[in-house]
Structure formats: C-alpha cells, structure tokens
matplotlib code that plots the C-alpha trace (Angstrom):
import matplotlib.pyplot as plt

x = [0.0, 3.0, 3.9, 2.5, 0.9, -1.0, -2.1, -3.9, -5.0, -6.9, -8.2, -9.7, -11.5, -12.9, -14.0, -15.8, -17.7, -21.4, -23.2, -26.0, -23.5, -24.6, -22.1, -21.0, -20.6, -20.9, -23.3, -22.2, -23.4, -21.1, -21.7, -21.2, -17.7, -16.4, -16.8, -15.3, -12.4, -12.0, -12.3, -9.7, -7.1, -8.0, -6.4, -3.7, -2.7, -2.9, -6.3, -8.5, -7.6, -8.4, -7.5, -5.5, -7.0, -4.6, -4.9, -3.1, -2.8, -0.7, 2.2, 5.2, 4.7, 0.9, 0.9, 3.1, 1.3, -2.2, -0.6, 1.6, 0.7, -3.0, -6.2, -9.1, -12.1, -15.0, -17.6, -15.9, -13.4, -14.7, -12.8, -12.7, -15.8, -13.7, -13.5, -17.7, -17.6, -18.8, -21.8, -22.5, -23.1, -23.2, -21.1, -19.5, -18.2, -17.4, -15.1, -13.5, -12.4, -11.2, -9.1, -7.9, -6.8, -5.4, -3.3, -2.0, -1.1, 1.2, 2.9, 3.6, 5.8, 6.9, 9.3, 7.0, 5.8, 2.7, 0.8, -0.5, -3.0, -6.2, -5.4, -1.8, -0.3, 3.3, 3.4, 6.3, 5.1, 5.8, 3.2, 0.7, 1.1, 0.5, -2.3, -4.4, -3.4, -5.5, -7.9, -8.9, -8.9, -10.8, -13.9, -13.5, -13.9, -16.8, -18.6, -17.6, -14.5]
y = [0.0, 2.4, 2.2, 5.0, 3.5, 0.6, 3.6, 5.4, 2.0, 1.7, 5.2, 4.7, 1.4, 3.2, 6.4, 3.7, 2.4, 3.5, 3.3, 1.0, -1.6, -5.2, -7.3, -10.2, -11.7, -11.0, -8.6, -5.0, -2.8, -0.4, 2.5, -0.2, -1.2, 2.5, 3.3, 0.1, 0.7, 3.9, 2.4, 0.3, 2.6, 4.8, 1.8, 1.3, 5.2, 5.0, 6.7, 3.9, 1.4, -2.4, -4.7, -7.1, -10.4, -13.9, -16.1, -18.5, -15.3, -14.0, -16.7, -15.3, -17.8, -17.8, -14.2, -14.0, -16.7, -14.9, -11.3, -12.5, -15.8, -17.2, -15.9, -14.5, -16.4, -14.6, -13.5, -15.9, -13.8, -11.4, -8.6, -6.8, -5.2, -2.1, -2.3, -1.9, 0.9, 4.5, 4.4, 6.2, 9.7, 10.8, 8.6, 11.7, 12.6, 8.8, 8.6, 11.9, 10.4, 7.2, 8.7, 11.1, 8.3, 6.2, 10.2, 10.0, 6.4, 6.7, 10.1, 7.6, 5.5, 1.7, 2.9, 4.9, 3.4, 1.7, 0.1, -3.5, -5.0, -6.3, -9.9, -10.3, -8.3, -6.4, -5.9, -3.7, -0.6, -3.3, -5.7, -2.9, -2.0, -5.8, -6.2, -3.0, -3.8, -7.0, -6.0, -2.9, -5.1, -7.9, -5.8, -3.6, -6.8, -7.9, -5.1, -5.5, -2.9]
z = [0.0, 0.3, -3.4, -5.2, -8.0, -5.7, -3.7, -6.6, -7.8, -4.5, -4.5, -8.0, -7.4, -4.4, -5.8, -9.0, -5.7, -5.3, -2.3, -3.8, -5.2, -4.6, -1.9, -3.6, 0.0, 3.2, 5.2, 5.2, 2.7, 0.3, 2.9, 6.0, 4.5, 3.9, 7.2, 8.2, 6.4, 7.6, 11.4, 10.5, 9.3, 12.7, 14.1, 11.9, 12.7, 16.5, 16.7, 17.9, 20.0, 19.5, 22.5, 21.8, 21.5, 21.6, 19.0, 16.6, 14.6, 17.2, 16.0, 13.9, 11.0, 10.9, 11.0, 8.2, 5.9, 6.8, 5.7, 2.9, 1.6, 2.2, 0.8, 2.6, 3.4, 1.5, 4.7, 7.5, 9.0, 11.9, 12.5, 16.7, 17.4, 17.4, 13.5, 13.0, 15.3, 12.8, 11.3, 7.7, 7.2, 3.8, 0.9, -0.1, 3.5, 4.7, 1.2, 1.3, 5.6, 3.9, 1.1, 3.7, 6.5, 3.6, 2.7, 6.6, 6.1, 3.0, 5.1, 7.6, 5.3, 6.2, 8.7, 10.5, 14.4, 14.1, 16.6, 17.6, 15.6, 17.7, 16.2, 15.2, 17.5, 16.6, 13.1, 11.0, 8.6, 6.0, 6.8, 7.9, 4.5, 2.4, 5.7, 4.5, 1.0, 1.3, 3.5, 0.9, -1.8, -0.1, 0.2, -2.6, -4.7, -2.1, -3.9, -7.6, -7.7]

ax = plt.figure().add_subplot(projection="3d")
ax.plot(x, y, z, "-o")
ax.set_aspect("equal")
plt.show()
C-alpha cells in the first residue's frame, strides 16, 4: 500500500464504488464497508484502540502466511468489534475520511511506528502495508470494484 501507483490504484477502485453496489458476499453494505475501512485505518494510525486479543494469529509464522501468503475467506473472518464501530453519514463525507486516512497512512511511510494489531499483534510498517493492502482489496472486490 506504500507504493505510489497501488495507492492510486486503490483510491480509484474506491472512488468507482457507489453506495448501492450489490455485496458479492458478506453482510455489510457499500456504505457499512467505507466506514469500516475507515475504522480500521483509525487503528492502523494509532487513533482507535483495539485490545488485543490472543490467538493462533498472534504466532510469527501464521501471522506472516495470513498477511503475505493465504487468501481470505469470502464473509468468514470477523474482525474486533472495534472495527464496526462508525456508522454512515453521507457517501460523499465517509469517502473523502477514507481517502484522507489512507493520505495519513502513506505520510507515515513503512518505517514509521505503528501500533499492535487487535489480532496479530506487533506488526512492521511493512506488513501494515500488504495487511491494508489485502484487506482494501478484499472488500473492494466484495462489492464489484
């Protein structure tokens, strides 16, 4: 997600996103998944807190096949609770805060501090970045994009 060219990749499947799409899988909605992106990179920046859960996820070598290797289940994997936290608002508003968070992400650069993640606990700015990466494009193809 740090290279330049993924990032505008990312921000043009996501601006081609309407708010009536159909899900493909899963429960949220197009406006339901924006926002939970958007809680999710809250976390990735230091803003929100998840608590830390333990977990087989938590293990050096499952947490690098589930980041960098293995492909997601389509509507199986439950993130914290603290990722479903913001409801909508308006499309236009809750896209303009994701594009911005994913702005304040990139400024960040791999080598920036990042916090623990809820379910695999200390991660580098390198994984965050492949970790977003496949979460973003996990539910961006969810809803056709």
């Amino acid at each position: 997600m740090f290279d330049k060219a993924t990032k505008a990749e990312l921000i043009e499947r996501i601006n081609h996103l309407r708010p009536n799409a159909a899900r493909r899988w899963g429960r949220m909605t197009a406006p339901q998944m924006i926002v939970h992106l958007s809680d999710q990179m809250r976390q990735t920046l230091g803003d929100a807190v998840a608590a830390g859960r333990p977990g087989p996820l938590r293990n050096p070598l499952v947490r690098y096949l589930a980041i960098y290797w293995l492909p997601w289940p389509k509507g199986r994997i439950k993130g914290p609770p603290e990722a479903f936290v913001t409801k909508p608002t308006t499309w236009d508003a809750d896209v303009a805060t994701l594009i911005d968070l994913v702005n304040r992400f990139l400024e960040r650069g791999p080598s920036g501090e990042w916090p623990d993640q809820a379910l695999f606990g200390h991660m580098t700015g390198k994984s965050w970045g492949v970790f977003c990466h496949k979460h973003f494009n996990h539910h961006l193809t969810q809803f056709g994009v």
